[in-house]
C-alpha positions as CSV (number, residue, x, y, z in Angstrom):
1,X,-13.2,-90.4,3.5
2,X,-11.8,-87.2,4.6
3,X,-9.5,-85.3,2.6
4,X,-8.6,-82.0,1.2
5,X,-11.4,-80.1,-0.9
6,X,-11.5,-78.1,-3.7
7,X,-14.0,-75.2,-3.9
8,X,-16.4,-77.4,-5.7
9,X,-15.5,-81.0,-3.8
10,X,-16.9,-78.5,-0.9
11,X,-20.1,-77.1,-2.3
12,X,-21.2,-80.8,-3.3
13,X,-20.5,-81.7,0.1
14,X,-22.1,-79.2,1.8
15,X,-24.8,-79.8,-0.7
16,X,-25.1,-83.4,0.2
17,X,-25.6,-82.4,4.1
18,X,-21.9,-82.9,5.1
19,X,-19.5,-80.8,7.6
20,X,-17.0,-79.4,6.0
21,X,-13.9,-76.6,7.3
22,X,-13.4,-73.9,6.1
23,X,-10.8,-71.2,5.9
24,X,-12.4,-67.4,7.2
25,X,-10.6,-64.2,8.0
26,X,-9.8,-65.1,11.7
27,X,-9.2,-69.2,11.8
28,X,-10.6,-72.1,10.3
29,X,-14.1,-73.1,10.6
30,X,-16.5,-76.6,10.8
31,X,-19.7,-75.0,8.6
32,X,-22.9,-76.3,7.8
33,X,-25.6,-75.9,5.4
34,X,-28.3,-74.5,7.1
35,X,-30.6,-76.5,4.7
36,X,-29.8,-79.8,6.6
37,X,-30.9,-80.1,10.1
38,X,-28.5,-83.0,10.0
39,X,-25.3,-81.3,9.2
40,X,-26.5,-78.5,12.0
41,X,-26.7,-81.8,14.8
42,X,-23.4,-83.2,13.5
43,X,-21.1,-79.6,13.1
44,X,-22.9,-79.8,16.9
45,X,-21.6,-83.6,17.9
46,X,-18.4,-82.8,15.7
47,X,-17.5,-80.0,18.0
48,X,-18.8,-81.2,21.3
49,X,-20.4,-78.2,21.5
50,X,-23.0,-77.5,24.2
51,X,-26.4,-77.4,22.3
52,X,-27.1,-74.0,24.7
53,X,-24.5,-72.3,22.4
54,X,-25.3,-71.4,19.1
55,X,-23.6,-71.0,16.0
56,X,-23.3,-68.0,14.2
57,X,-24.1,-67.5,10.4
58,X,-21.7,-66.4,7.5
59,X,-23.2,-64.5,4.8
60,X,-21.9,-63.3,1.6
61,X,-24.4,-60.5,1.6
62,X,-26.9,-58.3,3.7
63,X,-29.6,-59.6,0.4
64,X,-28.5,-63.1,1.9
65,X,-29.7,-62.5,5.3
66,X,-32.6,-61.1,4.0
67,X,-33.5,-64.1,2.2
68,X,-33.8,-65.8,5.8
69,X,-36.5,-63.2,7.1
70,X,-34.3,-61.5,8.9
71,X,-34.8,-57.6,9.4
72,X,-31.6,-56.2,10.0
73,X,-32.6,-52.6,11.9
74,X,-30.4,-49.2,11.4
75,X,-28.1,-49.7,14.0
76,X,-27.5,-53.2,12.4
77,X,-26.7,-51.5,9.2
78,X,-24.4,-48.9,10.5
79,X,-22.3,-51.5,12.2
80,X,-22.6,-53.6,8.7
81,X,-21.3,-50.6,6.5
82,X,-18.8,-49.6,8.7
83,X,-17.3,-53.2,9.7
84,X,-18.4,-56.1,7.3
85,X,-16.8,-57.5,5.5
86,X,-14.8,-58.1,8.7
87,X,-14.9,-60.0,12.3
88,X,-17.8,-58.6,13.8
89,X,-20.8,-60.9,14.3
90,X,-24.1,-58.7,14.9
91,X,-26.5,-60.9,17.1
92,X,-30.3,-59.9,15.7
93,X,-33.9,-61.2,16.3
94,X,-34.4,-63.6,13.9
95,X,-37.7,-66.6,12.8
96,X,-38.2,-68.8,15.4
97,X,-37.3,-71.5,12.3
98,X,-33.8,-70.3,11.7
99,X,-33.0,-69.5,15.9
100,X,-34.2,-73.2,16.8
101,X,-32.2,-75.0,13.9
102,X,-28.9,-72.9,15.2
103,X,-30.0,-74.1,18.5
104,X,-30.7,-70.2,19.9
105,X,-33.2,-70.1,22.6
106,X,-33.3,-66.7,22.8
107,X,-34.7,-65.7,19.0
108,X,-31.7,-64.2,18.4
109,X,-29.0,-65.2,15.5
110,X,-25.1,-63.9,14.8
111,X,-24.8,-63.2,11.4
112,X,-21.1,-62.3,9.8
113,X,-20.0,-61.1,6.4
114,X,-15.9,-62.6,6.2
115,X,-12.9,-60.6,4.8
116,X,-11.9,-64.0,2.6
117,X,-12.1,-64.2,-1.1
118,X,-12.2,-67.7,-1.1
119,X,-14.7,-68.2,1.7
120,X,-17.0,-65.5,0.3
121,X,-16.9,-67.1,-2.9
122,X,-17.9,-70.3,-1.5
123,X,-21.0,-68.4,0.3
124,X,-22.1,-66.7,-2.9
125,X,-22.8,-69.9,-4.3
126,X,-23.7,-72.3,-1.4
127,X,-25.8,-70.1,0.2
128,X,-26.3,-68.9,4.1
129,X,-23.9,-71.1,6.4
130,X,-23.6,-72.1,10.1
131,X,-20.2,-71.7,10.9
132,X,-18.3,-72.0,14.3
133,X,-14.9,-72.3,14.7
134,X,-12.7,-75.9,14.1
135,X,-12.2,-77.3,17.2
136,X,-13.5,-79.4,20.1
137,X,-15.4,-76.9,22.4
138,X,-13.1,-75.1,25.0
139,X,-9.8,-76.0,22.7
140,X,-7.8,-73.5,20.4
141,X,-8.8,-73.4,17.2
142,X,-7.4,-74.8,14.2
143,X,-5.7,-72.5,12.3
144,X,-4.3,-74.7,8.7
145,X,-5.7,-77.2,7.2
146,X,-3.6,-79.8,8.4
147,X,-4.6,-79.1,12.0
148,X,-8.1,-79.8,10.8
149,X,-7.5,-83.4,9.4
150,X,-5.5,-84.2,12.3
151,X,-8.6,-83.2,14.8
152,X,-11.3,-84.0,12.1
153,X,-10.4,-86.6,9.4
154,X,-12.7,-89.9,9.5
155,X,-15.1,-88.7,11.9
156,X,-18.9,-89.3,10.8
157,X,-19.8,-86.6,8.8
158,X,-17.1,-84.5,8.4
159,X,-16.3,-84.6,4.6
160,X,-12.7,-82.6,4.5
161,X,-11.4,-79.2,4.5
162,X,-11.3,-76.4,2.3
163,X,-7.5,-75.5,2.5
164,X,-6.8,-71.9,2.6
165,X,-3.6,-71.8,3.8
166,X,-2.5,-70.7,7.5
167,X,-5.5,-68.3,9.0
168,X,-4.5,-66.6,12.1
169,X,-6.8,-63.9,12.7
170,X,-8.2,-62.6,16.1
171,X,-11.8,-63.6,17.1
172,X,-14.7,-61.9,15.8
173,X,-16.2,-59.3,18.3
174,X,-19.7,-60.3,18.9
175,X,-22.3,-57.7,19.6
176,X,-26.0,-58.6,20.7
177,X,-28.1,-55.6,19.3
178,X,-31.7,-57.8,19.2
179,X,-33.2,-55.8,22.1
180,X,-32.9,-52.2,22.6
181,X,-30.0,-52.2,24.8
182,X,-26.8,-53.6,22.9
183,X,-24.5,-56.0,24.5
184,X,-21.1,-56.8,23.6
185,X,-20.9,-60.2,24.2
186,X,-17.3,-61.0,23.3
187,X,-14.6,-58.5,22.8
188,X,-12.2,-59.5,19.8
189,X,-10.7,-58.1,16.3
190,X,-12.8,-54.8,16.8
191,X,-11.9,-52.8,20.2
192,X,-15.1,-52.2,22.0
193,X,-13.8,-48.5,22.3
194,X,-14.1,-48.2,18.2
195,X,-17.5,-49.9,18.6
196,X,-19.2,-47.8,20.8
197,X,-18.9,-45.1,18.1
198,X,-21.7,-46.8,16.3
199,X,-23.9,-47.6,19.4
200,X,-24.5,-44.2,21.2
């Protein structure tokens, strides 16, 4: 049944290959161990979210990225130390293994260290999560926990939410920096004029 979580109600959970929401810097998110192929298919179903879109990654660390085998190169690093933790998602090439189970046909993953205390302590302990935002695809996203269990609560797979109070950030910028020529694919929380100053 769904309900509210604690932080450990939602590591067992996520543990067990459930959906659960989560509370981030900008607004509440449906994540997803990226150890079960099944949570990634029902955060997918859950979401109604075109299988052509992938879902980005929340890390507590640049070590936990690594542990995925993904290289992160030195402009990925100077965007990391000058915006993370924060909402900036840096799009890199990643193993063919993790880009196909976050449904990425282009080798490429979004990877995103959160300014949340809570939501980073949940990622030091469960690990690397797929994380897009709580919603059905196309709608605004939930931003308390109550809008979550009014969208979410009793749906196959979803296991509850981790309540972390209203979250009303703006959307993470997203900039693509796999090939050689960056590409700011969505403009949000960081200006594209401030990020440029890492790019050039």
């Amino acid at each position: 049944m769904s309900e509210l979580l604690d932080l450990e109600g939602a590591l067992g959970a996520l543990g067990r290959g459930e959906v659960v929401a989560v509370p981030t810097d900008t607004v509440y998110g449906l994540a997803a161990s990226l150890a079960h192929e099944d949570a990634i298919a029902t955060l997918f179903d859950l979401k109604r979210r075109p299988t052509s879109v992938p879902t980005p990654v929340l890390v507590h660390s640049l070590e936990q990225i690594a542990t995925l085998g993904v290289t992160i190169d030195e402009r990925g690093h100077s965007l990391a130390g000058a915006f993370w933790p924060g909402a900036l998602t840096i799009v890199v090439a990643a193993p063919t293994s993790l880009a196909t189970t976050v449904r990425s046909a282009s080798g490429a993953v979004g990877f995103r260290i959160p300014d949340d205390v809570l939501l980073l302590e949940l990622l030091e302990r469960s690990g690397p999560l797929a994380v897009t935002s709580a919603n059905e695809h196309g709608d605004d996203p939930c931003t308390t926990a109550s809008d979550v269990l009014a969208h979410f609560a009793g749906r196959p797979g979803f296991a509850g939410v981790l309540d972390g109070g209203e979250r009303r950030g703006a959307v993470s910028t997203v900039v693509d920096i796999s090939k050689s020529a960056f590409q700011v694919l969505r403009e949000g929380a960081v200006p594209l004029e401030v990020l440029l100053g890492y790019l050039v």
